[in-house]
N, C-alpha and C positions, 0 to 999 in steps of 0.2 A: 589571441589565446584560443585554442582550440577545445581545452575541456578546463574545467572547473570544476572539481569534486568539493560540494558545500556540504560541510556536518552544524547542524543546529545543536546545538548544547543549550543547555540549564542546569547547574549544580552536578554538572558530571566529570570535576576534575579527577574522580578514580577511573573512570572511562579514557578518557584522554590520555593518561598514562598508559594506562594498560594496552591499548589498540591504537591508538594514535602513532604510533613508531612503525607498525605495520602499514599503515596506510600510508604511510610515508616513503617506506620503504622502498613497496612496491607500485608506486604510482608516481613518486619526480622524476624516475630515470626512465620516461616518456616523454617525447618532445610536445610542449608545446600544451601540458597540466600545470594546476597551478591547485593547489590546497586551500579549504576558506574554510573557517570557523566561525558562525554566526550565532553570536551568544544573546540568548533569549534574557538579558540582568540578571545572570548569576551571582549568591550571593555566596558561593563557596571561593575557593583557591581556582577556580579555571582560568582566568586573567591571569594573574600573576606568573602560574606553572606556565600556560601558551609563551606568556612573555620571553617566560626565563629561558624554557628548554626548548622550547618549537619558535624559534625566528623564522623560521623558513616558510612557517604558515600566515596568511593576511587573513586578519580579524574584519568581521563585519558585529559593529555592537550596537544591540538594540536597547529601546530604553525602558523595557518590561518586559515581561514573558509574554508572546504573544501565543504560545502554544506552535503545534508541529505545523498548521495549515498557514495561518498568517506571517509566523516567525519566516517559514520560507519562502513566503512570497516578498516580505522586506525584503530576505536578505539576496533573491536575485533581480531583485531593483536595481542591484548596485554589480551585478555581475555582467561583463560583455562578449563572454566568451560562446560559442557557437553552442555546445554541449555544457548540460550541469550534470553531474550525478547525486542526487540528494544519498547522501549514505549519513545511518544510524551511527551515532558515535559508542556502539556494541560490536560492532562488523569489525572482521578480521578479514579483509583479504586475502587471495593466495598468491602465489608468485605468476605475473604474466595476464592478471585479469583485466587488463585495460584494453590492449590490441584488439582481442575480438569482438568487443564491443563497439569502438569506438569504429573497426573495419564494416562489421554489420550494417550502423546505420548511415555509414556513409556510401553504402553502395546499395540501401534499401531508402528509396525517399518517401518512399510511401509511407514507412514506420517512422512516428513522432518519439517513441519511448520504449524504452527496453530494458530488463534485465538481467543478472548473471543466474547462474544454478544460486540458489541459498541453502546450503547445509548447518547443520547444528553444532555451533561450538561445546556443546556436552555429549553429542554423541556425532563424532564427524563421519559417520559414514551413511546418517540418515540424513533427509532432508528435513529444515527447520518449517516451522511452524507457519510463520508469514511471511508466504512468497513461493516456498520449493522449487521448482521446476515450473512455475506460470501460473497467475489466476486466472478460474474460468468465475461463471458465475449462474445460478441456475434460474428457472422462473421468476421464483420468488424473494430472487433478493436475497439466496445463503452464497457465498463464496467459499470457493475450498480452489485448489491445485491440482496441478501434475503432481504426484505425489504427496500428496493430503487431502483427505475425505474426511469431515469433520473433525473428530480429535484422535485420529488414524495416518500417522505418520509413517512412509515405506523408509526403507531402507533403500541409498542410491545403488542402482547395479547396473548405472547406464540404460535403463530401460526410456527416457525421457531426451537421452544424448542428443538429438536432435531440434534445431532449431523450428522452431512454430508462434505463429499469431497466435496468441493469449487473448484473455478478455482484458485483466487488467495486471499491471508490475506491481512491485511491494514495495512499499515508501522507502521501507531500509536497504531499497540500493537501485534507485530510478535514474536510470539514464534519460535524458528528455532534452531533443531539438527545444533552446530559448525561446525560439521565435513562436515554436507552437503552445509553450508555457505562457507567452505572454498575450497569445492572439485571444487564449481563453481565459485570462483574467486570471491565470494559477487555480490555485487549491480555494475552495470556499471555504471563508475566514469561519465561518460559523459554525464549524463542525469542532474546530478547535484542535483536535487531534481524534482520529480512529476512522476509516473511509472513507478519508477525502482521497486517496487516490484512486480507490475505484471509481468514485463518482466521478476525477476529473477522469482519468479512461477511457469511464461511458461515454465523458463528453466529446473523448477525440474520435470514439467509434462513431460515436450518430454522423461526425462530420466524413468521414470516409476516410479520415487518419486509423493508422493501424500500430498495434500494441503486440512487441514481440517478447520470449525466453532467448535468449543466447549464449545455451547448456556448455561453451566449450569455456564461458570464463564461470568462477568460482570463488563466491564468498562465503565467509563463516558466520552466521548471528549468534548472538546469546539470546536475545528476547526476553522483552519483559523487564526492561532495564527502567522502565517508566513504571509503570499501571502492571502487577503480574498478574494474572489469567485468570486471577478468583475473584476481583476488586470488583465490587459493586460499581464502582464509576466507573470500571472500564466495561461493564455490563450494562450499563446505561447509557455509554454516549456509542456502542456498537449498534444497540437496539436502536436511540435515536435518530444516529446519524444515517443507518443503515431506510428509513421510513422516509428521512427527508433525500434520500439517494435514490428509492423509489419515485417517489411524487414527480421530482424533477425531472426524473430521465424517460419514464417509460413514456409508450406511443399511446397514444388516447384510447385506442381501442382494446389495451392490456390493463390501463391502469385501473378502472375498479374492481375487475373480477379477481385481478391479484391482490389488493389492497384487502378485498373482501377473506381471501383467503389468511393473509397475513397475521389479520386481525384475530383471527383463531388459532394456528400455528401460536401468537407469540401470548396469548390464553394457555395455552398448552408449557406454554416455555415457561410463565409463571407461576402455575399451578408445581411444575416438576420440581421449581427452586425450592416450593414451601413443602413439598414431600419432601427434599431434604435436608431440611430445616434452615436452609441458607436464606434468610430472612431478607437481609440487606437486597441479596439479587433479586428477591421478590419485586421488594417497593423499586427495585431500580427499574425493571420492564415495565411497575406503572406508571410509574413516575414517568417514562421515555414516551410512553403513550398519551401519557397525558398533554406532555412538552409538545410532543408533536400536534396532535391533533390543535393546540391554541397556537401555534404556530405555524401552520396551514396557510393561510390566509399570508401571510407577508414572503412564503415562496410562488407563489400562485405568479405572480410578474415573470420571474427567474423560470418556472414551469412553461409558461407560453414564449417567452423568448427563446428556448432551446429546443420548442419545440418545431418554431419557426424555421432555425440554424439547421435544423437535423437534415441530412440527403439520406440517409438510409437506416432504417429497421430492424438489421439482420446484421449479426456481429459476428466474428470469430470467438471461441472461449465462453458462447451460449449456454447453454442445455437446457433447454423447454419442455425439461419434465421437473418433478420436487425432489432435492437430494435427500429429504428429509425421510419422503416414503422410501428411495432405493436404499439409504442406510440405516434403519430403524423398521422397516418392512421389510423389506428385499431379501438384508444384512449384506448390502454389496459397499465392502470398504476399502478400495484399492480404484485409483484413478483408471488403471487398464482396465476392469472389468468395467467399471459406469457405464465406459466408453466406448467398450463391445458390445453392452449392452442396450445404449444408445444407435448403435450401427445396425444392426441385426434387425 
């Protein structure tokens, strides 16, 4: 089998319906795909409906929720096709988006992982939220896109059309070499769900694996189909998992001064939630702080390990300045100008 398009589900038999036909659609009539549904013990109708209506999909069932980072490291335990694509079961594919994907990294061996443009299923001519056109990532640990600068989403007008080394792909539609999924142990279980792909990313860039966009294929997200964008827990496990993604990856001689700053930046972040009265986000930054900090100590092993692994320092999809000053100082909120503004 040559590709493997695996969706993790938990209680999203109205996802499955609704998008699952499209994926279907536009992805069996490729030689040599195969469709996998790997169900996290849902306790809705997703069993029964896969049964009845999607034969043509093979089931991988787990026997709890193990969340988005462990859930798919089970379920390509069981997968032995060359390529998986983890795709969201919110994505809507477009017609034709397998080929240049699939052609990309087979004629790029240097790249482990890759993905398509991601635009927004509610506004399809802008790009979605997580992923757009490639993530970079800055100093300090903020991610944003080719077209997404904090919460400044472009409008597509082919300005990104072009393929490029990224820093990291978006869970909801990750193309990724098995072998290199597996060399690195997958996703860390402990993040449970929200940057465990940049962090495994990080880990394919420290090894001199490279992390591509491949703008000529195209999918649709919804987003927000889990956790939507106000949820204290998903403000909490961004903030946490985002400190222990730090710890892990940076180079010794980055990581306290950034840490030092971080720890003020996310002061800051907390301080802005309780100006607007969003209480919950509050305690959730400290809560993430606090998690982290007592948990320090048991990534400390994983930190010198991958510090050992690493052959290089310097990434594609960098920017070693704070996005934080260029779009809240600067007011620079568009990826082309950062990036001019980076070059210059």
């Amino acid at each position: 089998m040559k590709l493997s398009i695996v969706i993790l589900n938990w209680n999203g038999s109205r996802m499955m319906r609704q998008y699952l036909p499209s994926v279907l659609r536009h992805s069996l009539c490729v030689e040599g795909v195969e469709v996998v549904v790997a169900d996290n013990a849902s306790t809705d109708d997703s069993l029964p409906l896969l049964r009845r209506d999607f034969p043509e999909v093979r089931l991988i069932l787990l026997d709890r929720n193990y969340g988005f980072a462990e859930g798919y490291n089970r379920a390509l335990q069981e997968v032995g096709s060359e390529y998986a694509l983890l795709l969201n079961s919110d994505v809507e594919p477009a017609a034709g988006w397998l080929p240049p994907l699939l052609h990309f990294m087979d004629t790029h061996p240097q790249v482990a992982a890759c993905q398509p443009k991601v635009r927004s299923l509610k506004e399809r001519t802008r790009f979605e939220f997580a992923g757009a056109c490639g993530g970079w990532i800055d100093a300090y640990g903020y991610p944003f896109c080719r077209g997404r600068v904090m919460d400044v989403v472009e409008e597509d007008r082919g300005q990104y059309d072009t393929s490029a080394e990224i820093f990291w792909a978006t869970g909801a539609a990750l193309l990724v070499r098995t072998a290199d999924f597996r060399a690195l142990g997958g996703f860390d279980a402990r993040f449970f769900a929200h940057m465990e792909e940049i962090d495994f990313c990080w880990r394919l860039n420290s090894r001199g694996r490279r992390v591509a966009c491949v703008p000529q294929s195209t999918v649709y997200h919804l987003g927000g189909g889990t956790l939507n964008k106000t949820n204290p827990r998903k403000t909490y496990l961004n903030f946490r998992n985002n400190l222990w993604m730090l710890y892990k990856n940076l180079p010794p001689a980055r990581l306290r001064p950034v840490m030092r700053v971080r720890l003020l930046l996310d002061c800051l972040a907390a301080m802005a939630f309780l100006a607007q009265g969003k209480w919950g986000d509050f305690r959730a930054v400290l809560r993430a702080r606090r998690d982290y900090r007592r948990s320090k100590p048991s990534f400390r092993p994983d930190r010198e390990r991958l510090q050992q692994a690493a052959t290089c320092a310097e990434w594609p999809g960098y920017y070693p300045k704070s996005l934080i000053v260029a779009y809240y100082l600067k007011r620079i909120t568009t990826f082309g100008k950062l990036f001019a503004r980076t070059s210059s």
